[in-house]
FIPANU-686041 format. One record per residue (C-alpha): x, y, z. Coordinates in steps of 0.001 Angstrom, whole numbers, always signed. Each point is the difference from the previous one (the first is absolute). Example, Ala and Ser with C-alpha at 12.3 -4.5 7.8 and 13.67 -1.06 7.14 Angstrom:
<nodes>
- +12300|-4500|+7800
- +1370|+3440|-660
</nodes>
This chain:
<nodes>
- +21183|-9273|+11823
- -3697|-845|+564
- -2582|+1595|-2162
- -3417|+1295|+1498
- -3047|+15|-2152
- -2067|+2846|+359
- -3281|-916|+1459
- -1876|+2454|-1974
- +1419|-2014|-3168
- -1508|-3499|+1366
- -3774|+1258|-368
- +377|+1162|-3898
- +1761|-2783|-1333
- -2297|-2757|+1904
- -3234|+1714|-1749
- +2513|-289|-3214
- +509|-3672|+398
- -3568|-750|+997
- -1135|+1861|-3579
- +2125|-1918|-1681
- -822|-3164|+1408
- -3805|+774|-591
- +672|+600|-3777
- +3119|-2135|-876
- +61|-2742|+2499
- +1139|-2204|-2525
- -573|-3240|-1760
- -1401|-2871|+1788
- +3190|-2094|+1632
- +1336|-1362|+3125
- +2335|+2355|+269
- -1918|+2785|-597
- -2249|-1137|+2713
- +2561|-181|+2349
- +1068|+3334|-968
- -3287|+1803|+1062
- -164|-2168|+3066
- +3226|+1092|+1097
- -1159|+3857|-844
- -2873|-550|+2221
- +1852|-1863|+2915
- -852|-3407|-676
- +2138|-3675|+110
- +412|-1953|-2620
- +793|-3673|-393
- +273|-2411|-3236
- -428|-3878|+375
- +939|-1889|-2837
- -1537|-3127|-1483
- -2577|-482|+2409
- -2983|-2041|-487
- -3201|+996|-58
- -2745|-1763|+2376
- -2870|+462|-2840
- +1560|-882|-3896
- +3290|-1694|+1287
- +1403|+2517|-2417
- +3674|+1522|+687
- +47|+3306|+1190
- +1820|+2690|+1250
- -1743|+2079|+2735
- +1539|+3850|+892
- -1537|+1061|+3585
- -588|+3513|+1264
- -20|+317|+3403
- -911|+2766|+2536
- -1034|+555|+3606
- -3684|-1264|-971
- -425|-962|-3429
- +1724|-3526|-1818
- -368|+396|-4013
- +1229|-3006|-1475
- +146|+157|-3787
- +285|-3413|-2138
- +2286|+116|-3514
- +665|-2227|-2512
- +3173|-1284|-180
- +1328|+2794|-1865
- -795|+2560|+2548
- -1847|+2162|-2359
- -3595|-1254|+196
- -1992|+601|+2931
- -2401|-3319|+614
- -1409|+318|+3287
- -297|+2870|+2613
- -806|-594|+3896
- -677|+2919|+2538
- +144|-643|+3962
- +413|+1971|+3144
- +1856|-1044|+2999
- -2208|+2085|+2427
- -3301|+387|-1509
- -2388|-2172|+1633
- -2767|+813|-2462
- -1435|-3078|-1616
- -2685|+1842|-2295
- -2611|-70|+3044
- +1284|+3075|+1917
- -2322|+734|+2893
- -2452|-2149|-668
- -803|+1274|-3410
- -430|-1951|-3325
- +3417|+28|-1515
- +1251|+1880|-3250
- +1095|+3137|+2370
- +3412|-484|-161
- +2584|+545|-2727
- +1896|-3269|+1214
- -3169|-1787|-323
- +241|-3097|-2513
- -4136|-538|-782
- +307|+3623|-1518
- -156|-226|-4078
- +2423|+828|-772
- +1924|-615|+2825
- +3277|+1859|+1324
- +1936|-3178|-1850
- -1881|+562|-3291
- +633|+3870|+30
- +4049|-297|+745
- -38|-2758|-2532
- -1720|+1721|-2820
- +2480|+3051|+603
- +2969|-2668|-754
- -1724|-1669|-2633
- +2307|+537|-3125
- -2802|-1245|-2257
- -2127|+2967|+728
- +2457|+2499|-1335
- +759|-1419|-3275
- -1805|+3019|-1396
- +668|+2141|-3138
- +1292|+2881|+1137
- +268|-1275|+3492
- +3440|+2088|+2056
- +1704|-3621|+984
- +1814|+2228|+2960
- -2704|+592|+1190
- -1650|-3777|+574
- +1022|+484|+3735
- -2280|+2910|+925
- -2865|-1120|+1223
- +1855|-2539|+2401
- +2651|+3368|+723
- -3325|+1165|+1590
- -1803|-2501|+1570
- +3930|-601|+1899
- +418|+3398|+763
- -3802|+12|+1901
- +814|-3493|+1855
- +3458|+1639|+855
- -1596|+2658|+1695
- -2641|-1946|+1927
- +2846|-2882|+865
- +2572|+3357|+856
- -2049|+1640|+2406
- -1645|-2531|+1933
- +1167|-1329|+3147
- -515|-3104|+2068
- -2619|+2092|+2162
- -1665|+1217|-3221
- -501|-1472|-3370
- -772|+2409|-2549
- -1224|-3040|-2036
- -2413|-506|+3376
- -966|+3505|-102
- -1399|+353|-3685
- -1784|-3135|+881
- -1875|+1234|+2201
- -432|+3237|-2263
- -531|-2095|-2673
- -2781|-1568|+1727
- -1706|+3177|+1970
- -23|+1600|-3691
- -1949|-2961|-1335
- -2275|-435|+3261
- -1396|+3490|-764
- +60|-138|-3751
- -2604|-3088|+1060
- -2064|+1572|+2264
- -465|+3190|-2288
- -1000|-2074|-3026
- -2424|-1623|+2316
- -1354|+2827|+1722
- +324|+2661|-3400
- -2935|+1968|+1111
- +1916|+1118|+2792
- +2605|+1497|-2169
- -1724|+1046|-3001
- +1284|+3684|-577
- -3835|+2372|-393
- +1143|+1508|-3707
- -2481|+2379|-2253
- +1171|-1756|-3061
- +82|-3234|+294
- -2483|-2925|+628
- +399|-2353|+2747
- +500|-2729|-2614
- +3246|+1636|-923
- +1252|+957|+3161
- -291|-3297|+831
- +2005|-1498|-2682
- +2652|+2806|+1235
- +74|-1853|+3412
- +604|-3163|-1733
- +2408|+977|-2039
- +2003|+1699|+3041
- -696|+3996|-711
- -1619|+284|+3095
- +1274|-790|+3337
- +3095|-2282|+957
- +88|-806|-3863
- +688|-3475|-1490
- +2014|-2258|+1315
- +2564|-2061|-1515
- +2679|-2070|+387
- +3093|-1007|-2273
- -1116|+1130|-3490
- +2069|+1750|-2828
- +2744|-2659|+985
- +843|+1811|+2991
- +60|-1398|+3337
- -2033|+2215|+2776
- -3200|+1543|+829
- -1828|+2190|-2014
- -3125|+2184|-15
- -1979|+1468|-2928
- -1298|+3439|+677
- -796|+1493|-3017
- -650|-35|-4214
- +555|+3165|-1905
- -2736|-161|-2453
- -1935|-2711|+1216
- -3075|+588|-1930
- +2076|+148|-3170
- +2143|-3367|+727
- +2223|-705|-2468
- +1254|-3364|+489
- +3556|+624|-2059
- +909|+2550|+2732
- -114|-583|+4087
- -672|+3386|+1380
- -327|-1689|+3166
- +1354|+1666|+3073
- +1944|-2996|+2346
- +797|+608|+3471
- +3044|-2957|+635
- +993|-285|+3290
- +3864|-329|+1497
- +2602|+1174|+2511
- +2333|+2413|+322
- +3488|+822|+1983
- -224|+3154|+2211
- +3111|+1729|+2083
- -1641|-522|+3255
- +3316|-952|+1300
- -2132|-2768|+2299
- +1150|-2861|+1523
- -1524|-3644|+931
- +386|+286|+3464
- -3013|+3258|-477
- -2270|-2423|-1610
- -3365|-898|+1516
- +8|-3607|+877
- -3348|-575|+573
- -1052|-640|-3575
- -3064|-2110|-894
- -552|-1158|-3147
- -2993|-2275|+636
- -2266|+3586|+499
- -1680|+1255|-2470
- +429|+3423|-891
- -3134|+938|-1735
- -3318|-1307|+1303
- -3285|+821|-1485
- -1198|+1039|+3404
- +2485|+2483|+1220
- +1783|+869|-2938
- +3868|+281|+475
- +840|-1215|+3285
- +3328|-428|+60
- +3063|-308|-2770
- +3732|-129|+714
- +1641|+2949|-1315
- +3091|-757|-1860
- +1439|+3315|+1098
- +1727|-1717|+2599
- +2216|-1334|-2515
- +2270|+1725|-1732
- -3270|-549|-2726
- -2974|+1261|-1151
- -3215|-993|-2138
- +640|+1213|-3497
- -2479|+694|-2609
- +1296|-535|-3321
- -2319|+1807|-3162
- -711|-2220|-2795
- +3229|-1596|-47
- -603|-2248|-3053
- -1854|+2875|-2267
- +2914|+2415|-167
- -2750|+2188|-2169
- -1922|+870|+3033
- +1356|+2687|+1604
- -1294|+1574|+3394
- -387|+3875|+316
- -804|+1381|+2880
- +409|+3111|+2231
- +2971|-40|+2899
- -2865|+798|+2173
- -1463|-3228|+220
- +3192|-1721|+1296
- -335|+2694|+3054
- -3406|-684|+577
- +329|-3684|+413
- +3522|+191|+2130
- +1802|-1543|-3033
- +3892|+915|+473
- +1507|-2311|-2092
- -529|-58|-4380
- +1600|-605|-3131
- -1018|+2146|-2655
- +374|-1267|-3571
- +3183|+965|-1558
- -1148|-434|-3877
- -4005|+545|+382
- -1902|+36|-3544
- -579|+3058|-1617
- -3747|+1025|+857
- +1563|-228|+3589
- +3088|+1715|-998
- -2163|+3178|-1478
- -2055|-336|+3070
- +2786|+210|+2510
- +1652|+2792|-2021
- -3036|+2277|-953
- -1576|-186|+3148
- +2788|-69|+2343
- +1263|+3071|-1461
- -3046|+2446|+1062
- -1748|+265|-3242
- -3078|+1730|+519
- -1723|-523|-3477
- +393|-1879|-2591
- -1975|+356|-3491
- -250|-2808|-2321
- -2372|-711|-3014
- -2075|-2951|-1194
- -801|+1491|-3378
- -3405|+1867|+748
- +674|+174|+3519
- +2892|+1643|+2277
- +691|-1241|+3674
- +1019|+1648|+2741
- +1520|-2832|+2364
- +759|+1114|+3706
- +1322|-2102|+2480
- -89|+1811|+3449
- +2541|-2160|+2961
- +1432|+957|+3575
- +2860|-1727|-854
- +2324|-1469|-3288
- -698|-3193|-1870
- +1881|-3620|-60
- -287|-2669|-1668
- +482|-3105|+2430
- +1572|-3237|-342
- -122|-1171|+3157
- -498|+757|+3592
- +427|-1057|+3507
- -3911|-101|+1559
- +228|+439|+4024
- -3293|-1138|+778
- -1817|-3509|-1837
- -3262|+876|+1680
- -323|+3157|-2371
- +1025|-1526|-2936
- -3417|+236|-1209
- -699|+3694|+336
- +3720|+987|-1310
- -1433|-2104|-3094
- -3296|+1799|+129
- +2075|+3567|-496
- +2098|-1895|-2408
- -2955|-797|-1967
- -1344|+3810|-596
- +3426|+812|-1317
- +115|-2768|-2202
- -3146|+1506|-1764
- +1183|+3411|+313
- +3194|-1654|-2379
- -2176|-1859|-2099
- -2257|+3047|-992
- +3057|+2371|-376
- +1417|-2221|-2018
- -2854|-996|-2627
- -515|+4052|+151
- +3382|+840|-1199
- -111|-3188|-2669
- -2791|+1602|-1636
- +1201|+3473|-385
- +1188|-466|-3267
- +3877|+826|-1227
- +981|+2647|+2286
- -1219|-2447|+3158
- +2202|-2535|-1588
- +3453|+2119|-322
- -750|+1249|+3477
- -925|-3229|+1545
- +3067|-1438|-1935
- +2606|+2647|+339
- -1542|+2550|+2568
- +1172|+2839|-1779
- +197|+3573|+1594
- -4140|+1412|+672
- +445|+3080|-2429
- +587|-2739|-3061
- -2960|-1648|+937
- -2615|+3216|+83
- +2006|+1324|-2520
- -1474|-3414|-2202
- -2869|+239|+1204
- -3377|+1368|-2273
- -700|+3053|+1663
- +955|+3158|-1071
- +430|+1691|+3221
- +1965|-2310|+2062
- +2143|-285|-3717
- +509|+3493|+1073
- +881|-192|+3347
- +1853|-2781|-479
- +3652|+2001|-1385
- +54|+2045|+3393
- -46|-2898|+2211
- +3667|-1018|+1055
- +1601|-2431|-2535
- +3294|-767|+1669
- -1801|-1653|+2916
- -2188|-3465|+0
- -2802|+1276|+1618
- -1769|+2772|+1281
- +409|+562|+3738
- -1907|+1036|+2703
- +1843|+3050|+1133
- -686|+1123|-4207
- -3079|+1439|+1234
- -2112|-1005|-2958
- -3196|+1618|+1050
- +2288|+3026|+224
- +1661|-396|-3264
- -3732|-329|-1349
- -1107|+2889|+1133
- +2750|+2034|-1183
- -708|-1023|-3659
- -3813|+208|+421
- -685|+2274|-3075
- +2697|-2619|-2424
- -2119|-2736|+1375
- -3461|+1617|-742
- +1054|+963|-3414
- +943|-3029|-1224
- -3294|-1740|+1541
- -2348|+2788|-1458
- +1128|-1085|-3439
- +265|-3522|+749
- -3508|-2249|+626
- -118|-1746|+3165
- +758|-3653|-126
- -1630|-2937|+2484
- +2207|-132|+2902
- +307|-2532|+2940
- +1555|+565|+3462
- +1004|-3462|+1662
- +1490|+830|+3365
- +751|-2341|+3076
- +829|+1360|+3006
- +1130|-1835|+3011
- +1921|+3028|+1863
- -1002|-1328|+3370
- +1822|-2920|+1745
- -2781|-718|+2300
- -2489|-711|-2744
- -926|-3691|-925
- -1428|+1289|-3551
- +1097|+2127|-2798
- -2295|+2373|-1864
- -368|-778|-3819
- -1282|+3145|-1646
- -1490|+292|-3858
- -561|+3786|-1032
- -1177|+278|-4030
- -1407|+2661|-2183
- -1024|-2764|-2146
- -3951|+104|-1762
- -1209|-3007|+1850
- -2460|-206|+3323
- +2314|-570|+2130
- +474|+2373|+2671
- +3453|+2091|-377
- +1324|-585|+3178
- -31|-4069|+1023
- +1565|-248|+3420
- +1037|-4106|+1026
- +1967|-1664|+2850
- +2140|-2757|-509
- -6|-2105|+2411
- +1297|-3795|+533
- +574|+101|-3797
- -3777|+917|-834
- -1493|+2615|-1484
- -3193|+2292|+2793
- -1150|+3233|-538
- +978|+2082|+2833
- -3298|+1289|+1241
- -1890|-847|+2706
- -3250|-2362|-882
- -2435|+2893|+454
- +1982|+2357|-2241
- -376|-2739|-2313
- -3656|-815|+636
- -1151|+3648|-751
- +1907|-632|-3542
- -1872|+161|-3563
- -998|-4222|+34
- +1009|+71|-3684
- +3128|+2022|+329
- +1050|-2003|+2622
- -205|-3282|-2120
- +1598|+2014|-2484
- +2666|+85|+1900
- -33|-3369|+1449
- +73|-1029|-3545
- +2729|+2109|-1122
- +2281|-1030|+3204
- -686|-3702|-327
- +1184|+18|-3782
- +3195|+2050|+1016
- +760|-3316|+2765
- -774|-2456|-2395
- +2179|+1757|-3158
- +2211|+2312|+2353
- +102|+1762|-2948
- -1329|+3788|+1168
- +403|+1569|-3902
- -2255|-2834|-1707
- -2637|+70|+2741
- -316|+3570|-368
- -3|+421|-3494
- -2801|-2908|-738
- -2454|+2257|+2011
</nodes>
């Protein structure tokens, strides 16, 4: 009697085996290299006792072998240490001068340092992992995922199309126009009220404006990868990366499409970015059973992205992968603001925060998606960007806000344990009649209407209670067809600020949001005032500090 594996089984237990393989691939070993090869489709074939052309040295050589790629990896005689590792393709007819450019655009390409042989060779090199402390099953994950992205790029391609090809020529459009902006950087200089021109420009350089900064092969993984942004960039700290890294891939789609339906008339000696014109032309890998895949900071598993749904409709993204085990600033993001809480108080000490965060639509946080259209990468990264900062500033805000931040940050316990904790009397108060067998408080609770009905409990306590400083942060992005989100400060503090500051965010900077002859007819003073007071939140993103040193 034949058995009949459920299909809806296969999907689960492949995304099981792939976890496993990315955190237990095991010790490094010929036959654990053969077993991931295998996993990932690949031949394999040992040769004995060969000799090699440069020492004269015995050796024995295991090959992996797919429709493009040749890996041929040299061992001792014992099988166990890896000496030499050689990468080729069958198809590609790169040569590190694609399209007439200078070469180092191509993964494949040996002048790189390091090159694609010096990355696969360091991820086998046993001598690197003789660490204290170091998981020996692991020693083979860095390789597990430099095989798994070649897999996919040898996988999908055809004899009509080379995926290897195709990021080639991405590879090279990304770095033509990474060129011509550092060349042209007045062009693309972003007009900001708090920041000088010398800054913006080192922002340009350092890729957090415009295509972003390209790179190739680095964190001993093979592909191509663009820098977009630096959470705290004015306050570097050089022991932790807060670098946001766009890597580049492909992915399998169910478009159920066969060869015969692919366009023939593919030309990989054109250009598809020219200074002149822009994007002219670029073969869209849809035609595969593929798409372009943009991967989030796939080496800094710290740096999570959170973002709304929204954005994924606005730029015709249909395909993502959310994280499955995010960290847990994203986790209490997700949960508290996914979950229609209106308000949330927290204290500093001798300051309580209102924190508001006002969306058309829930929030993910993203670990990788399929992007439809190369020729607006560069504004997806722009919107990217703002809610990067949006993050950044949430984040240092609820760091600072003393234990209670902390256990709700940490734990994201229910809203009425929170205000219950926090210093004022009259939220203490109103803090028992709030629902405690529920999370969070919902929209349909009708808080305005729940306030109102306990208006004389609420007055009472605050007559007998003095008023403490209080700041309102809100960000509001409830329409999709905005570019910008509006950043809003509202304090009762004694300073000379204005109570009401009113921003846009916008490409990941910081504007007010009034029009230059609102802003002309301004108080000179106040308005550098303000300048003053905006530029040191940037450069600290630290909102509580900045306020409370004026």
């Amino acid at each position: 009697m034949s058995s009949i594996v459920d299909p809806e089984l296969i999907a689960p237990l492949t995304k099981i085996s792939d976890y496993l393989l990315s955190i237990r691939p095991g010790k490094v070993s010929a036959e654990n290299i053969k077993r991931i090869s295998s996993y990932y489709g690949f031949e394999t074939f040992a040769e004995d006792n060969l000799i090699d052309d440069s020492t004269n040295n015995l050796i024995n050589r295991l090959t992996i072998a797919g429709k493009i790629i040749l890996i041929d990896i040299d061992f001792g005689t014992s099988f166990n240490t890896v000496l030499k590792v050689s990468l080729s393709l069958a198809l590609n007819n790169s040569s590190g001068d694609n399209n007439n450019n200078t070469g180092k655009l191509s993964i494949v390409d040996k002048s790189l340092k390091p090159n694609c042989d010096d990355i696969l060779f360091s991820n086998l090199d046993v001598g690197s992992f003789n660490k204290d402390g170091f998981d020996q099953s692991s020693q083979l994950a860095k390789f597990n995922a430099n095989l798994k992205y070649l897999s996919n790029l040898d996988k999908l391609s055809i004899a009509k199309f080379d995926l290897f090809n195709y990021l080639d020529n991405l590879s090279i459009c990304l770095k033509d126009i990474r060129d011509y902006q550092l060349n042209n950087g007045e062009e693309f200089l972003i007009k900001n009220d708090f920041l000088n021109e010398k800054e913006l420009e080192q922002d340009l350089n350092n890729g957090y404006i415009g295509i972003g900064k390209y790179m190739i092969n680095i964190y001993s993984r093979l592909g191509i990868f663009l820098k977009i942004w630096q959470d705290e960039r004015f306050l570097i700290n050089e022991d932790n990366d807060k670098s946001h890294y766009i890597y580049f891939g492909v992915k399998e789609l169910d478009h159920n499409v066969t060869n015969s339906t692919i366009v023939s008339n593919i030309n990989n000696n054109e250009k598809w970015w020219t200074a002149e014109f822009g994007w002219t032309d670029f073969q869209k890998i849809d035609k595969l059973n593929a798409g372009l895949n943009l991967f989030f900071n796939p080496t800094n598993e710290e740096q999570n992205v959170v973002v709304p749904e929204s954005l994924m409709i606005k730029w015709g993204v249909r395909h993502y992968e959310q994280e499955e085990d995010p960290d847990e600033f994203s986790k209490f993001m997700i949960k508290f603001f996914n979950n229609n809480i209106v308000l949330k108080k927290l204290s500093s000490g001798k300051l309580d925060i209102n924190l508001k965060l006002l969306l058309g639509s829930k929030l993910i946080c993203l670990k990788s998606l399929v992007f439809p259209n190369p020729s607006l990468l560069q504004e997806f990264f722009q919107d990217l960007r703002s809610w990067f900062l949006v993050n950044n500033l949430i984040r240092v805000l609820i760091s600072k806000t003393g234990p209670v931040a902390e256990e709700v940050a940490a734990q994201a316990p229910p809203p009425a344990t929170a205000i219950a904790t926090s210093a004022t009397t009259a939220t203490a108060i109103v803090a028992p009649l709030l629902p405690t067998n529920t999370d969070v408080i919902k929209d349909d609770t009708k808080l305005s209407s729940f306030i109102e009905e306990n208006a004389q409990l609420l007055h009472s306590a605050h007559s007998n209670t003095p008023q403490r400083p209080t700041l309102d942060v809100t960000f509001t992005n409830q329409n999709s067809s905005n570019d910008f989100l509006i950043f809003e400060l509202k304090q009762n503090l004694k300073s000379n600020l204005p109570s009401k500051i009113q921003l846009k965010i916008e490409n990941g900077y910081l504007s007010y949001n009034i029009s230059q002859n609102e802003q002309d007819q301004q108080d000179q003073n106040q308005n550098k005032l303000e300048t003053k007071f905006i530029k040191s939140i940037i450069k600290t993103e630290d909102i509580i500090k900045v306020l409370q040193s004026i």
